[in-house]
C-alpha positions, 0 to 999 in steps of 0.5 A: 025399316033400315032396308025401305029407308035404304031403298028411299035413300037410293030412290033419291039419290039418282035423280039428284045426281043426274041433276048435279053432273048435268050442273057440273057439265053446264059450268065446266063442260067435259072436254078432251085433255089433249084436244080440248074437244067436247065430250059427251058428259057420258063420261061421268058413268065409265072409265077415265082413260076411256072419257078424258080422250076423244075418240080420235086421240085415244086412237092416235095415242094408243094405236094396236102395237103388233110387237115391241123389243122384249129388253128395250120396248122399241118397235120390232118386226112381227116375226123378230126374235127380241128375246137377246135384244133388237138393232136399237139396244143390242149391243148394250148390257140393261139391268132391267129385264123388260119395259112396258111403254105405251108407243113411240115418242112422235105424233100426238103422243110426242104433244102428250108427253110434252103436257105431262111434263108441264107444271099443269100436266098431272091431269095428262100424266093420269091419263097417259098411264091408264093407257099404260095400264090398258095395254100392259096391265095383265103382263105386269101384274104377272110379275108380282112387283113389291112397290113402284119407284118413279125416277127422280129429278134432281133436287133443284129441278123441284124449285123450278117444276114443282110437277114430276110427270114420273110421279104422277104416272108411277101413283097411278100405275100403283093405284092399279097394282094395289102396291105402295110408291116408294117415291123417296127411295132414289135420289138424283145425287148430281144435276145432269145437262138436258139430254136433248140431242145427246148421243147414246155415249154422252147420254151414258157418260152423263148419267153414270153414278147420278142416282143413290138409293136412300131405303136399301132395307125396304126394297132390298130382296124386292121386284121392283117396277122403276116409272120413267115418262120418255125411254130414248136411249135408256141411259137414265132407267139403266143408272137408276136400275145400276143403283136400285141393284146395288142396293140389293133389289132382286129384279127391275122392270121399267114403264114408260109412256113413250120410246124415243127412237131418235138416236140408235141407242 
């Protein structure tokens, strides 16, 4: 009795489903996050990475990437050597071992990381980290990371934006890994100027010393993957990693959405 009931329950179910998603459709018709497209209401039955993109935006935003930087995630020649770094961080010294990123800072993928970043943007963050899953998602898994810590911003940055666009995409990517955020382990300690236009030595200088981790005793010993939205110079992922070491974490990877190649870094 309890399986007929069961299968009737199902039977049931389907149809008034099909009924409900073609009711949703009617009031708040699917559409592209980015380009506000329509979209087929398809997209209820697969993946939504797959289904908040129209085809054209997902193409742009998540081209094939042929090779990239091994420590910096910048763009490299397919037979380069990136093993000691590439032109674009060479000549600096990370903490981190390695970044994951989703492709360069320009384009329609620039407009994305702009939206994410707006106090209406957690809908676009989600997306843009599934796309960072897409591509990356084997590789980190491989890693084995204990938890995943967003960078923070600095307190009265919060007042202004209540939307950190490094917390949504560092829920998301632990929601994939299946391992905790510690989103309360850093703290920006000091307020920094915008970095817009700043030169990797300013960038640096800024960021020394901005970040202080506040639960050593749960992340001590631990591979960590710190969440970032923009790498430019890597100057910000590089002082939070310096503070996340120094209280005792083991290793630090680094994901990012975008790599800024503006400046040589």
């Amino acid at each position: 009795m309890p399986a007929i009931l069961s299968r009737t329950a199902h039977s049931l179910w389907r149809p008034a489903r099909s009924v409900w998603d073609s009711a949703v459709d009617f009031v708040y018709p699917p559409a592209c996050v980015l380009c506000l497209c329509d979209l087929p209401s398809s997209r209820r039955k697969t993946d939504w990475w797959t289904t908040s993109l129209c085809a054209e935006c997902r193409a742009e935003l998540a081209p094939p990437v042929l090779q990239d930087c091994q420590r910096c995630g910048a763009p490299a020649g397919p037979f380069a050597d990136t093993s000691s770094g590439c032109p674009y961080c060479r000549d600096d010294r990370f903490v981190f071992e390695a970044v994951y990123r989703l492709n360069v800072y320009e384009g329609k993928l620039r407009e994305a990381c702009l939206r994410a970043k707006s106090a209406w943007g957690e809908p676009m963050a989600r997306v843009l980290a599934d796309l960072v899953w897409e591509r990356s998602g084997a590789q980190m898994r491989e890693i084995g990371f204990s938890c995943v810590i967003p960078v923070p911003p600095h307190w009265t940055r919060r007042y202004q934006q209540p939307h950190s666009a490094p917390e949504t995409i560092a829920r998301r990517l632990a929601a994939h890994l299946q391992i905790p955020v510690r989103s309360t382990a850093l703290a920006k300690i000091r307020r920094t100027p915008r970095q817009a236009g700043a030169s990797p030595t300013v960038r640096r200088q800024q960021q020394r010393g901005t970040f202080r981790c506040r639960q050593p005793a749960h992340i001590a010993g631990r591979t960590v993957l710190l969440v970032d939205d923009i790498l430019t110079t890597g100057s910000t992922a590089q002082a939070a990693a310096r503070a996340l070491k120094d209280a005792g974490v083991r290793r630090v990877f680094v994901a990012a959405i975008a790599r800024g190649l503006g400046r040589h870094a």
